[in-house]
C-alpha positions as CSV (number, residue, x, y, z in Angstrom):
1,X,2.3,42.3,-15.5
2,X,1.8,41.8,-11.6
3,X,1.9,38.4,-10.3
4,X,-1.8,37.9,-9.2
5,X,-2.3,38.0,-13.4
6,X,0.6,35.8,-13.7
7,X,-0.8,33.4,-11.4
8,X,-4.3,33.6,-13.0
9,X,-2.7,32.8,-16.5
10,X,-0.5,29.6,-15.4
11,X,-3.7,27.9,-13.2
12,X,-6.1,28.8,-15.7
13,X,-3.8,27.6,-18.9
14,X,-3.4,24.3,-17.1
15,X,-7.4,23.9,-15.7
16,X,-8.1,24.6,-19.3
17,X,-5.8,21.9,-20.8
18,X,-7.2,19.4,-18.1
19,X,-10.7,19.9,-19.2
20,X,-10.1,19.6,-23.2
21,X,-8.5,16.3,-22.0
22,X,-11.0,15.4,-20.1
23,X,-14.0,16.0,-23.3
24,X,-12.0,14.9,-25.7
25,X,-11.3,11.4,-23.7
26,X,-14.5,11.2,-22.2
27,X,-15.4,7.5,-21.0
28,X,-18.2,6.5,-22.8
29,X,-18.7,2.6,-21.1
30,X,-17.8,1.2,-17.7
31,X,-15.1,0.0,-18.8
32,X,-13.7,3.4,-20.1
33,X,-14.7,4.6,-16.9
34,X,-13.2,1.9,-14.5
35,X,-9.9,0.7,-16.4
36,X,-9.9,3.2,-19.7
37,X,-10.3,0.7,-21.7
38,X,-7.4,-1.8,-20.6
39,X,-5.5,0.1,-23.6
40,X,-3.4,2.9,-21.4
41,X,0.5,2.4,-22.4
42,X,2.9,1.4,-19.4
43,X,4.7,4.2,-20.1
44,X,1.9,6.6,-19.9
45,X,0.1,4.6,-17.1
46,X,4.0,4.9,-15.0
47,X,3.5,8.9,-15.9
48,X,-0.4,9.2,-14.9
49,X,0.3,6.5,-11.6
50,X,3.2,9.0,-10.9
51,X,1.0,12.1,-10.6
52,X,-1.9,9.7,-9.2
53,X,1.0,9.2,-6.3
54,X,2.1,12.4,-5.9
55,X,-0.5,14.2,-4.1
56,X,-0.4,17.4,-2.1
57,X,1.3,15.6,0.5
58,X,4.4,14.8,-1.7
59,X,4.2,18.2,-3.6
60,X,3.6,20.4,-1.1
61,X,3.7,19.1,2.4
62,X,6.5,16.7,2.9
63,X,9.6,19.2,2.1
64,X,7.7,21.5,4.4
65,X,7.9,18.3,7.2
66,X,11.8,17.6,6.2
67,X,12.3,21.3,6.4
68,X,11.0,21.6,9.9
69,X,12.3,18.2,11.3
70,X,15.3,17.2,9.5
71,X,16.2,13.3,9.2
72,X,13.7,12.1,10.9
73,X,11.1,12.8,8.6
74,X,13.0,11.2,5.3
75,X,11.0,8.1,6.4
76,X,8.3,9.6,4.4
77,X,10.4,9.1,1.2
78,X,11.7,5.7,2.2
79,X,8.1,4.4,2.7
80,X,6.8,6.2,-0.3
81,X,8.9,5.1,-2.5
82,X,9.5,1.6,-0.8
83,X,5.9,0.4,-1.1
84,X,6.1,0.9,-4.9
85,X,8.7,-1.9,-4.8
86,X,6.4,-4.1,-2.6
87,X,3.5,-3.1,-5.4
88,X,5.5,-3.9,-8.0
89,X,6.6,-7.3,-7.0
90,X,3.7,-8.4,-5.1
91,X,0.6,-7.4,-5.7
92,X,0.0,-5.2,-9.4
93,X,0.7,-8.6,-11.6
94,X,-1.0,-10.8,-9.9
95,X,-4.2,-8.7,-9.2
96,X,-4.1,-7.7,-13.1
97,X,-4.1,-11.4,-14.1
98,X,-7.0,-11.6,-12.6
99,X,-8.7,-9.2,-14.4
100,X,-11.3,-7.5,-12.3
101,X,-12.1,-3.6,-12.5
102,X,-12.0,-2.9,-8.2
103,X,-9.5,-4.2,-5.4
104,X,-13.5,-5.0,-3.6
105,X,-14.4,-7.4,-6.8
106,X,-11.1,-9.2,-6.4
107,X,-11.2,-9.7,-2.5
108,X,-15.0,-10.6,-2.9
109,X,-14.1,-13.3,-5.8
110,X,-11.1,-14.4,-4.1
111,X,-12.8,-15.3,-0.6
112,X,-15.7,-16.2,-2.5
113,X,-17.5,-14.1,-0.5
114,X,-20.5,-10.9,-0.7
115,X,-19.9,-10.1,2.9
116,X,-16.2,-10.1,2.3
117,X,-16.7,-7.3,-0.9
118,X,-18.5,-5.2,1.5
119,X,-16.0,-5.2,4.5
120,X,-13.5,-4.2,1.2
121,X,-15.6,-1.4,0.1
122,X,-16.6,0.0,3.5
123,X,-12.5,-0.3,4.1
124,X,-11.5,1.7,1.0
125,X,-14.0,4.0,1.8
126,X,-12.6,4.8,5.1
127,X,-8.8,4.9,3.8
128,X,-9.8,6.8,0.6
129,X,-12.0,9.5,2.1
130,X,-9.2,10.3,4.9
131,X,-6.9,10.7,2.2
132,X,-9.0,12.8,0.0
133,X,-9.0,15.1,2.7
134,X,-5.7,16.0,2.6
135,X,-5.6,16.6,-1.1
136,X,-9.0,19.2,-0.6
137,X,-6.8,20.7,2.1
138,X,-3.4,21.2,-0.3
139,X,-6.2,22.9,-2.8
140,X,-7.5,25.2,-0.5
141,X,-3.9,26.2,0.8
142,X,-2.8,26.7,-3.0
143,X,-5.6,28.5,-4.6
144,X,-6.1,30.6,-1.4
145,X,-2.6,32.1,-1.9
146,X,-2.1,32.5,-5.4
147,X,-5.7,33.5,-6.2
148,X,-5.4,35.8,-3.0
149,X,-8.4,34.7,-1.6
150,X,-9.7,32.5,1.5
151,X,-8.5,28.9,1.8
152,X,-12.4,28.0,1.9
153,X,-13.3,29.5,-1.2
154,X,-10.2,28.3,-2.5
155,X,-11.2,24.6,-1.7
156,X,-14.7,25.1,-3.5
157,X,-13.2,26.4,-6.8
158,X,-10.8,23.4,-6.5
159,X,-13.5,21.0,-6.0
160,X,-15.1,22.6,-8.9
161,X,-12.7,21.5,-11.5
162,X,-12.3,18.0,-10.4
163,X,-16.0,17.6,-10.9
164,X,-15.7,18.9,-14.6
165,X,-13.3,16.4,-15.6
166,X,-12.9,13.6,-13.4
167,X,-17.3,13.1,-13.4
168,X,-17.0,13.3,-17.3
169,X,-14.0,11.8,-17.8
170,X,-13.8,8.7,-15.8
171,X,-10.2,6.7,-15.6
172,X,-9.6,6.9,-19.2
173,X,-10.0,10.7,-18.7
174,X,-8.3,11.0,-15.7
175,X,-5.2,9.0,-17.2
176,X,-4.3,11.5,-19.9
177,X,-5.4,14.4,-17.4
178,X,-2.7,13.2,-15.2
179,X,0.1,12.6,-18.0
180,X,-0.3,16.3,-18.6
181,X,-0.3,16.7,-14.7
182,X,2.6,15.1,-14.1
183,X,4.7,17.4,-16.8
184,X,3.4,20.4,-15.1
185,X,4.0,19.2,-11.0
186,X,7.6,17.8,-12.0
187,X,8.2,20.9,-13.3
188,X,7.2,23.3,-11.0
189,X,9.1,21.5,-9.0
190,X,12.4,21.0,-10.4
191,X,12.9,24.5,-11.5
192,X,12.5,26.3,-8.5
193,X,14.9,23.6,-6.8
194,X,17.1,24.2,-9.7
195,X,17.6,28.1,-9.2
196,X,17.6,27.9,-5.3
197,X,20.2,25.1,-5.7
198,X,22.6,27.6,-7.7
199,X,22.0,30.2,-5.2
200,X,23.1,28.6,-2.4
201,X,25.5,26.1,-3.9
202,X,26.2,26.7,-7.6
203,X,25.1,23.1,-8.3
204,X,22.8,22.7,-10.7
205,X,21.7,19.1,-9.9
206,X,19.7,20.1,-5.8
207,X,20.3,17.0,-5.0
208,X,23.6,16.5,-5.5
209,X,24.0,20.8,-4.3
210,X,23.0,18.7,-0.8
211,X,25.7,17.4,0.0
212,X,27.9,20.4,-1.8
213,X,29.4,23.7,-0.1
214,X,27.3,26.7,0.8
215,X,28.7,29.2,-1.4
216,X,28.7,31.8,1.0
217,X,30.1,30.7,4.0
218,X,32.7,27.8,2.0
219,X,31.0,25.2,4.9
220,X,29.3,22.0,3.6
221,X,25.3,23.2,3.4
222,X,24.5,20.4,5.7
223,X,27.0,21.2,8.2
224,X,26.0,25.2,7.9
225,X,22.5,24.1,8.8
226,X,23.6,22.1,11.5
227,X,25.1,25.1,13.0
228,X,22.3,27.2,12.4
229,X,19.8,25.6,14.1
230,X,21.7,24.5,17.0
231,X,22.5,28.3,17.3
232,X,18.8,28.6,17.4
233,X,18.4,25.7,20.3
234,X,16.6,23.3,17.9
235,X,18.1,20.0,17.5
236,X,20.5,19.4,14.7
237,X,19.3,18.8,11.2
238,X,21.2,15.8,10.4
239,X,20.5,13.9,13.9
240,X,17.8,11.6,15.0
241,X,16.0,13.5,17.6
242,X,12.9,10.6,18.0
243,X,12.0,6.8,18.7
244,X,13.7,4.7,16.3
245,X,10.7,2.3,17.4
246,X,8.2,4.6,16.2
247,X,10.3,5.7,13.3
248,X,11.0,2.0,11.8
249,X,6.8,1.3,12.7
250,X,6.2,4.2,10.1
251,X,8.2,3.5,7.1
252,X,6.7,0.1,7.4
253,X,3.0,1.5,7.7
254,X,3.5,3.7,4.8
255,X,4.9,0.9,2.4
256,X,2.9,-1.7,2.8
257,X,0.0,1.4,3.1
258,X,1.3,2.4,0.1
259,X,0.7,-1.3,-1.6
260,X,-2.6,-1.2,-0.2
261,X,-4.0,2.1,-1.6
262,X,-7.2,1.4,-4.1
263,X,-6.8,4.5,-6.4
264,X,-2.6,3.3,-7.0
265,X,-3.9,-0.5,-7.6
266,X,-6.5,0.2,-10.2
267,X,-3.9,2.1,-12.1
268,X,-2.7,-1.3,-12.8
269,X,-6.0,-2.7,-13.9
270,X,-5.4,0.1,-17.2
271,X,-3.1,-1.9,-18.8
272,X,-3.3,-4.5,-21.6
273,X,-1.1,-7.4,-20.6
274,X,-0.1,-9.1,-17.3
275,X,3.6,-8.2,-18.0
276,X,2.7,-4.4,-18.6
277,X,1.5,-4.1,-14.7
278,X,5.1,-5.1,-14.1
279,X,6.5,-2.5,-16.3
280,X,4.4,0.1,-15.5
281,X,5.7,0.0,-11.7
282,X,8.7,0.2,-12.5
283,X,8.2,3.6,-15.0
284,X,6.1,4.9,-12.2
285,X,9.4,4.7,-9.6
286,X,11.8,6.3,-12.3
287,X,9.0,9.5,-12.3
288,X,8.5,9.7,-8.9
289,X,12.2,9.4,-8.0
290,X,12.7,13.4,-10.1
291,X,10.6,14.3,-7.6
292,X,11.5,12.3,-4.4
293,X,15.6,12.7,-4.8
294,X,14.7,16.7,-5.4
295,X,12.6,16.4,-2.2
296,X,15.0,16.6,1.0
297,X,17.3,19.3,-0.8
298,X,14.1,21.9,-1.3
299,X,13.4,21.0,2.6
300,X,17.0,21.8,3.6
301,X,18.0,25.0,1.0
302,X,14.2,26.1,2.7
303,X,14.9,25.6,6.5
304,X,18.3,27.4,5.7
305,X,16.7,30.4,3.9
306,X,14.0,30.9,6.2
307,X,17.1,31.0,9.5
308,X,19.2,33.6,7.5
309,X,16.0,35.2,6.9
310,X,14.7,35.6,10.5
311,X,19.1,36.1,12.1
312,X,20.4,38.0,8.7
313,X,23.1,39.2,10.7
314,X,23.4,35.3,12.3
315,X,22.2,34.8,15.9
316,X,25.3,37.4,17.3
317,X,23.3,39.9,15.7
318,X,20.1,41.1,16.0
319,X,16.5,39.1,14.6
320,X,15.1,40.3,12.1
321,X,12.9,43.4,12.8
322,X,9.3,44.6,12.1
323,X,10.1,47.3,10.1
324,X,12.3,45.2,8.0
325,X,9.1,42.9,7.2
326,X,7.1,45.6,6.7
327,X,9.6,47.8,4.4
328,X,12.2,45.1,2.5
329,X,11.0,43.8,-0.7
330,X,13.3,40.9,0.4
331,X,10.0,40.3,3.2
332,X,7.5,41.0,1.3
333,X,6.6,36.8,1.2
334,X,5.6,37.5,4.6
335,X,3.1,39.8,4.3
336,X,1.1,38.3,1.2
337,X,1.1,34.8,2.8
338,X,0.0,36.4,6.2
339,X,-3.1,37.5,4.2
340,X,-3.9,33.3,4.1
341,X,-4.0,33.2,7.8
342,X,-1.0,30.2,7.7
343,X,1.6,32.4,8.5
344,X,1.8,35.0,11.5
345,X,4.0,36.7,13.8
346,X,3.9,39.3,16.7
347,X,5.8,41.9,18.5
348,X,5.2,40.2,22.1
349,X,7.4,42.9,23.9
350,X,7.2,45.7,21.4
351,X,11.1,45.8,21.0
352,X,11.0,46.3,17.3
353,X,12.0,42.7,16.7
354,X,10.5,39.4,15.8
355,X,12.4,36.5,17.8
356,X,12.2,33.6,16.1
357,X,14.4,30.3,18.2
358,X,13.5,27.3,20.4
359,X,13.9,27.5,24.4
360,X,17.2,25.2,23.8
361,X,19.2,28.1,23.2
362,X,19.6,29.8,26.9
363,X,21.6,33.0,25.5
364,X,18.7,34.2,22.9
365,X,16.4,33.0,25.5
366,X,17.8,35.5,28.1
367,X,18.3,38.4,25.7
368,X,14.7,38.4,25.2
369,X,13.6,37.8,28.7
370,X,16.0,40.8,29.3
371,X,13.8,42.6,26.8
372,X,10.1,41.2,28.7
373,X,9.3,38.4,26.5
374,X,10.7,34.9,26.1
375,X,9.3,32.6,23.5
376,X,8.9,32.2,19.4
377,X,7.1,35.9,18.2
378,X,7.2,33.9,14.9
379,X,3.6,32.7,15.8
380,X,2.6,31.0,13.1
381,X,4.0,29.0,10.1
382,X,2.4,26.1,8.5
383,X,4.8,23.7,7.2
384,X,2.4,23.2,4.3
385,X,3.3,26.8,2.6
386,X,6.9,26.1,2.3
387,X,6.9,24.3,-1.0
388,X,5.0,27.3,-2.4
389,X,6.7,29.9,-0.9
390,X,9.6,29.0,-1.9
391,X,10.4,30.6,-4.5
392,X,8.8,34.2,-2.9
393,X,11.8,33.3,0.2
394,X,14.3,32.5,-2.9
395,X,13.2,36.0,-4.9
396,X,12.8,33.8,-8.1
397,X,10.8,35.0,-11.3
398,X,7.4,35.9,-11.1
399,X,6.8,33.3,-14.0
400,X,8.5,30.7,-11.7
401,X,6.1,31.7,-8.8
402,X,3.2,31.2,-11.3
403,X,4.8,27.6,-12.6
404,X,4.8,26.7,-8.2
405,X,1.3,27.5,-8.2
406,X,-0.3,25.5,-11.0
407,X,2.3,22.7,-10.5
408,X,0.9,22.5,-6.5
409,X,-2.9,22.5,-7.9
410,X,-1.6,19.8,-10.0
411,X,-0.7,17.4,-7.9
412,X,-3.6,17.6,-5.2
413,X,-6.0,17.6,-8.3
414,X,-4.3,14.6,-10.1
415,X,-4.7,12.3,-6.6
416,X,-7.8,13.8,-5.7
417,X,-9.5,12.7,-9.0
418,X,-7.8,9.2,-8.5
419,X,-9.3,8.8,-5.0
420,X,-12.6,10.0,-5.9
421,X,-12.3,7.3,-8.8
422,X,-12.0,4.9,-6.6
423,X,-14.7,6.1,-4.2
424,X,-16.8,6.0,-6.8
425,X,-16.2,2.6,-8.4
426,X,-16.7,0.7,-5.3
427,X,-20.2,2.7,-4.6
428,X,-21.3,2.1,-8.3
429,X,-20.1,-1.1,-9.3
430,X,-18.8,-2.8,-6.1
431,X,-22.0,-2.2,-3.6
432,X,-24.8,-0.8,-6.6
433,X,-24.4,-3.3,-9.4
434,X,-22.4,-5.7,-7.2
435,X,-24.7,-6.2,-4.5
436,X,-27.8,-4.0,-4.3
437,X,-29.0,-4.1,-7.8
438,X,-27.3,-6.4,-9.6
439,X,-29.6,-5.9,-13.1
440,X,-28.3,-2.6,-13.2
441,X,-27.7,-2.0,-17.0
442,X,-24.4,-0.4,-18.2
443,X,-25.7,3.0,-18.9
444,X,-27.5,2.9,-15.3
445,X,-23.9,2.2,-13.7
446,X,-22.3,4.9,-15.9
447,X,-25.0,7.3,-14.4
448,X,-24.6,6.1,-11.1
449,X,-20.6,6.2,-10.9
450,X,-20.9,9.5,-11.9
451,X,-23.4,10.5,-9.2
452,X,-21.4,8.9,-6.8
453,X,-17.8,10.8,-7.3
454,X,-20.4,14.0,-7.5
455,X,-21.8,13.3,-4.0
456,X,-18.2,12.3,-3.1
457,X,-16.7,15.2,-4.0
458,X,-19.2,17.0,-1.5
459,X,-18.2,14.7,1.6
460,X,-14.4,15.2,0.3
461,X,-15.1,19.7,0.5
462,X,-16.7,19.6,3.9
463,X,-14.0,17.2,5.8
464,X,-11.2,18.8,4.1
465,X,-12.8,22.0,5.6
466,X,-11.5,20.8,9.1
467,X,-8.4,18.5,9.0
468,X,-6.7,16.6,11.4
469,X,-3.1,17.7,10.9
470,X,-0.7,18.6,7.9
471,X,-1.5,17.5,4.8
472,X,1.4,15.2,4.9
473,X,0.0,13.9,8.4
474,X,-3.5,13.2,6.9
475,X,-2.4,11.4,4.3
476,X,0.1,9.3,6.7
477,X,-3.3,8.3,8.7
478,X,-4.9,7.2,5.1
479,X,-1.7,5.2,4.7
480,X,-2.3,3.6,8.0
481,X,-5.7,2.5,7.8
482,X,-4.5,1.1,4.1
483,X,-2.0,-0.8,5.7
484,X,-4.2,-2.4,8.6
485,X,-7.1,-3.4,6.6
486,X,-6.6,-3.7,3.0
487,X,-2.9,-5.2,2.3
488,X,-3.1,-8.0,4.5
489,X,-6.3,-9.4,2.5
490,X,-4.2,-9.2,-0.5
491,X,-1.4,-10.6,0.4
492,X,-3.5,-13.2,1.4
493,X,-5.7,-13.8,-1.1
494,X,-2.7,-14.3,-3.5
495,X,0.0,-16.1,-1.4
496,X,-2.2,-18.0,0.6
497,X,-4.7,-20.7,-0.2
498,X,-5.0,-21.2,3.0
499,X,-7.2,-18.1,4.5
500,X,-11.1,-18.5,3.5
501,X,-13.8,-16.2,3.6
502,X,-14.4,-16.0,7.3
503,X,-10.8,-15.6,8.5
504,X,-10.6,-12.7,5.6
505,X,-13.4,-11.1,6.7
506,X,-12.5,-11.3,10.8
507,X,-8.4,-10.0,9.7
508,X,-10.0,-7.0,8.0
509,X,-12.3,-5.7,10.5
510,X,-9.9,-6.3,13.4
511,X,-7.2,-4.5,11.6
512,X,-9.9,-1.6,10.9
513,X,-11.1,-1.0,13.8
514,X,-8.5,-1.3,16.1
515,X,-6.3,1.0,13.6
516,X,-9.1,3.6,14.2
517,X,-9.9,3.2,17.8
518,X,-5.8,4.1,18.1
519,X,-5.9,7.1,16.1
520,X,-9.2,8.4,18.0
521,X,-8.4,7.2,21.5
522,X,-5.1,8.6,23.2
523,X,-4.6,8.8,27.2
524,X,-5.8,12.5,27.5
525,X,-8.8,11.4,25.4
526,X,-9.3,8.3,27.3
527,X,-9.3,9.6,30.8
528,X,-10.8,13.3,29.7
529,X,-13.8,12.9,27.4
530,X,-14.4,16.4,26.7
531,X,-10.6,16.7,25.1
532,X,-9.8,16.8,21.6
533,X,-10.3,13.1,20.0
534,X,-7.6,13.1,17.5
535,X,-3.5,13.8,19.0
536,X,-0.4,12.3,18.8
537,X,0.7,14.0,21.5
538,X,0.0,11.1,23.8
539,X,0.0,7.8,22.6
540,X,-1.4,4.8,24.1
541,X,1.7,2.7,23.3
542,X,4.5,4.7,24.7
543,X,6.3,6.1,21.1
544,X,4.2,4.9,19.0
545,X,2.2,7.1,17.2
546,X,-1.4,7.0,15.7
547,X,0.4,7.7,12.1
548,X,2.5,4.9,12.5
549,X,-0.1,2.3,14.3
550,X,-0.8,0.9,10.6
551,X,2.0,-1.5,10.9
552,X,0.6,-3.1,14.1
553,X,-2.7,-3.5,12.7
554,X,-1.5,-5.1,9.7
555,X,0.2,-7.5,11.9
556,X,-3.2,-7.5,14.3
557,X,-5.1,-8.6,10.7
558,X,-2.7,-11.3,9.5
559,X,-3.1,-12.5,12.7
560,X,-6.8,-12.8,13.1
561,X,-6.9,-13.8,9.9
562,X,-4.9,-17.0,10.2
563,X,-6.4,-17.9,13.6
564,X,-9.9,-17.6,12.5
565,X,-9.3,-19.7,9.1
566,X,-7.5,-22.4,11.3
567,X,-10.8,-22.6,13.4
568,X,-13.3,-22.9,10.6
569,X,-14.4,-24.4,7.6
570,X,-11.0,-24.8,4.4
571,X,-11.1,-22.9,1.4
572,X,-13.1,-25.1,-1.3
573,X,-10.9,-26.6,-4.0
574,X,-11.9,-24.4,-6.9
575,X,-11.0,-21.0,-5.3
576,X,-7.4,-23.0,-4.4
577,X,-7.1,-23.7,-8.0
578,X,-7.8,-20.0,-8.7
579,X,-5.0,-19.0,-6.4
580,X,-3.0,-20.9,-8.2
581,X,-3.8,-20.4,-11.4
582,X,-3.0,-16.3,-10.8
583,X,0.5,-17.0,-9.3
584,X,1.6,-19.8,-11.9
585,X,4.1,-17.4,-14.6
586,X,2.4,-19.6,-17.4
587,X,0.2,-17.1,-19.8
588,X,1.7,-14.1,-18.1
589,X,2.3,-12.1,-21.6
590,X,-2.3,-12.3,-21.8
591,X,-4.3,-11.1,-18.6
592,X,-7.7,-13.3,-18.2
593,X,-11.1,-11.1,-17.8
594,X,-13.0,-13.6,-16.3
């Protein structure tokens, strides 16, 4: 059986499961459809949250990042998994006590406040649709490879079966869709990490193979890699190589971005009791940490790999050569992901050799100036095809291959449904029945959620046609406009009884907007219309980046927020009293629904 057929029986097998789910849990009132119920388990709410979490960007982009950049980029697991503690402690019991279906009908309630809902929504929306657009683009990259066809067609098909069950199925569909998700993305990833792991190291356990020997050399693997790519001129794995500034600004925008996100809050709305919120954040970490402590070991056994690959006869040798590529079953990875257009190479000086090393390394440098070319012939490699190719570099099983592609499909689908979820519940029930037409009956806001995610869905294919960056670097932007907009209102509205409607309302938008005026605006931008908008090539604030600018307008909005409040009218007694009454531990075993 050839792999293409392999491929078509793991995707379709799962697509096939996720749509029975979907029918046979089919929401069938707004409240199946917003919350499932209230009736989802912590234990399978901490499984579905998990694969809600762990979107393309964690599946199939970061080890691709790690791989590439080393230590710098394990802030992307710190601020993951850090903002789940922040979530957990902070925000998902208090906001489930309240008992309200959307983080917009809780900020609207809590600042007493229509105007306040609709800054929320309009918020969410902006936060939710950049992240979505990641997610489309992990589909497109998946199904393009292992359905061999374009990344564009791949990102329709994708978009396709989301539709089929996350329209349908609404959050109580979407829950069980993403139990089963979650067993297929963990996985696909553990096994592959698992065989690479003994390969290289003869541990079984890739994280703890990490920090073992390379087998083949008898060198710690981190120190081998070290060595390897500062043969190649490229700064050492292990080291910092950026700002520490800009590197603590973007933990910090992705935890408290992470305890801001809509489509991870609701999760906690699923649940029956006040003290099940609690307990399902903390079932969610223990899933997501298989994945996350698996996560820097795929990216280093990778980078490693893919060096040996390109030097097999180490950087006193010779690179690897075109013929090689073209003949060696141990290349043939290169060829079928050259077919997707996100990996490339060229034969700049025809010397029958593809050079592949930064211009840090003067001695490969001269050899191929000495040969009429200087410079990378390894044209083209998108970080976000490491995760998948993996296994192809590694020379696994075929049926592991097909287990990589239908666990990456897995988790872009799982978070793409969960996003579009929450798109959709703050059109339908936030600004439709909450604002615009408030007689709406139930089956009118069923019908109208459901028209929403569709049209949603649209917007999410045609931005995800053209991204900004890596998946991973998408999704960081998401986090950051989380971060500066909606955390700060919760915080406040819980902790505070001190910020009112109008110093809510004033702290949101500043943090917005100045959020997304940094990501747009950038000195080449500023001074050069006709440049590209989006870069973090040049930042207006020194080091700091526009993917880490989500702590600063966090701080920007708490700021505001307070100033404003102090300069207008106090919060009326009653909404102090409800403030209260959400933080106060007395009743937390029942969750009010008022």
């Amino acid at each position: 059986m050839d792999q293409f057929t392999i491929n078509l029986l793991f995707v379709g097998g799962s697509f096939a499961l996720y749509i029975g789910i979907a029918i046979w849990a089919r929401a069938g009132s707004t409240s199946e459809f917003y919350a499932a119920g209230r009736g989802v388990h912590p234990v399978t709410n901490g499984m579905a949250t998990a694969a809600d979490w762990m979107s393309a960007a964690s599946f199939i982009s970061m080890a691709g990042l790690i791989a590439f950049t080393g230590y710098d980029n394990s802030s992307f697991l710190m601020g993951w998994t850090g903002g789940y503690v922040l979530l957990a402690l902070l925000l998902a019991p208090y906001l489930r006590k309240f008992g309200k279906f959307t983080v917009s009908e809780f900020i609207g309630d809590r600042f007493y406040s229509p105007t306040a809902r609709m800054v929320a929504v309009i918020c969410l929306l902006v936060a939710s649709i950049t992240y979505v657009i990641g997610q489309m683009q992990g589909v497109g990259i998946a199904f393009g490879r292992f359905l061999e066809i374009d990344t564009t067609t791949g990102l329709l098909l994708g978009s396709c079966v989301v539709f089929a069950y996350a329209v349908f199925g609404g959050m109580k569909g979407v829950t069980y869709t993403q139990v089963a998700q979650y067993c297929v993305l963990i996985t696909a990833y553990t096994i592959p990490a698992i065989f690479i792991s003994l390969q290289l190291t003869g541990n079984p356990i890739p994280a703890l193979g990490l920090f073992g020997e390379h087998t083949a050399s008898g060198e710690p693997l981190l120190a081998k890699l070290d060595q390897i790519v500062r043969d190649l001129g490229f700064a050492e794995y292990t080291a910092a190589h950026g700002s520490t500034i800009n590197m603590v600004l973007f933990t910090l925008s992705l935890m408290i971005g992470t305890a801001g996100l809509p489509h991870v809050i609701m999760r906690f709305f699923t649940v029956p009791k006040v003290s099940d919120a609690r307990w399902s954040a903390g079932w969610t970490l223990v899933f997501i940490a298989l994945l996350y402590l698996t996560a820097p070991a795929v990216g280093a056994m990778a980078r490693l790999n893919i060096s040996e690959l390109m030097w097999p006869n180490g950087t006193d040798g010779a690179a690897v050569s075109v013929e090689q590529i073209n003949t060696s079953e141990e290349y043939a990875w290169m060829a079928t992901w050259q077919k997707t257009g996100l990996l490339d190479w060229e034969d700049k000086n025809g010397d029958g050799l593809i050079q592949y090393y930064n211009d840090g390394n003067a001695e490969l440098q001269a050899r191929a100036e000495a040969n009429g070319w200087a410079g990378n012939e390894l044209t083209n490699f998108n970080r976000d095809i490491l995760v998948l190719a993996n296994p192809e570099i590694a020379n696994l099983p075929s049926w592991v291959i097909g287990l990589v592609a239908a666990g990456g499909l897995a988790a872009a689908l799982s978070t793409a449904a969960g996003l579009l979820l929450a798109i959709s519940s703050a059109v339908s029930h936030d600004l439709l029945k909450g604002q615009l037409t408030p007689n709406m009956s139930e089956k009118g806001e069923l019908m109208a959620a459901r028209i929403s995610m569709a049209a949603a869905i649209v917007v999410a294919v045609l931005l995800g046609l053209n991204p900004p960056g890596f998946a991973a670097q998408t999704v960081a932007l998401a986090f950051g406009l989380a971060a500066a907009s909606i955390f700060p209102a919760l915080m406040m509205g819980i902790f505070s009884t001190r910020i009112n409607n109008t110093g809510a309302v004033a702290g949101m938008l500043a943090g917005l907007i100045v959020t997304l005026l940094y990501i747009f605006l950038h000195k080449g931008w500023f001074f050069i219309p006709d440049t590209n908008m989006f870069t973090d090539a040049d930042p207006l604030l020194g080091p700091v980046k526009s993917t880490s600018f989500g702590a600063i307008g966090a701080m920007i909005n708490f700021a505001v927020a307070y100033i404003v409040a102090g300069m207008t009218k106090e919060t009326p007694q009653h909404i102090k009293d409800l403030v209260e009454s959400v933080r106060i531990p007395r009743g937390a075993g029942a969750a009010s629904d008022h």
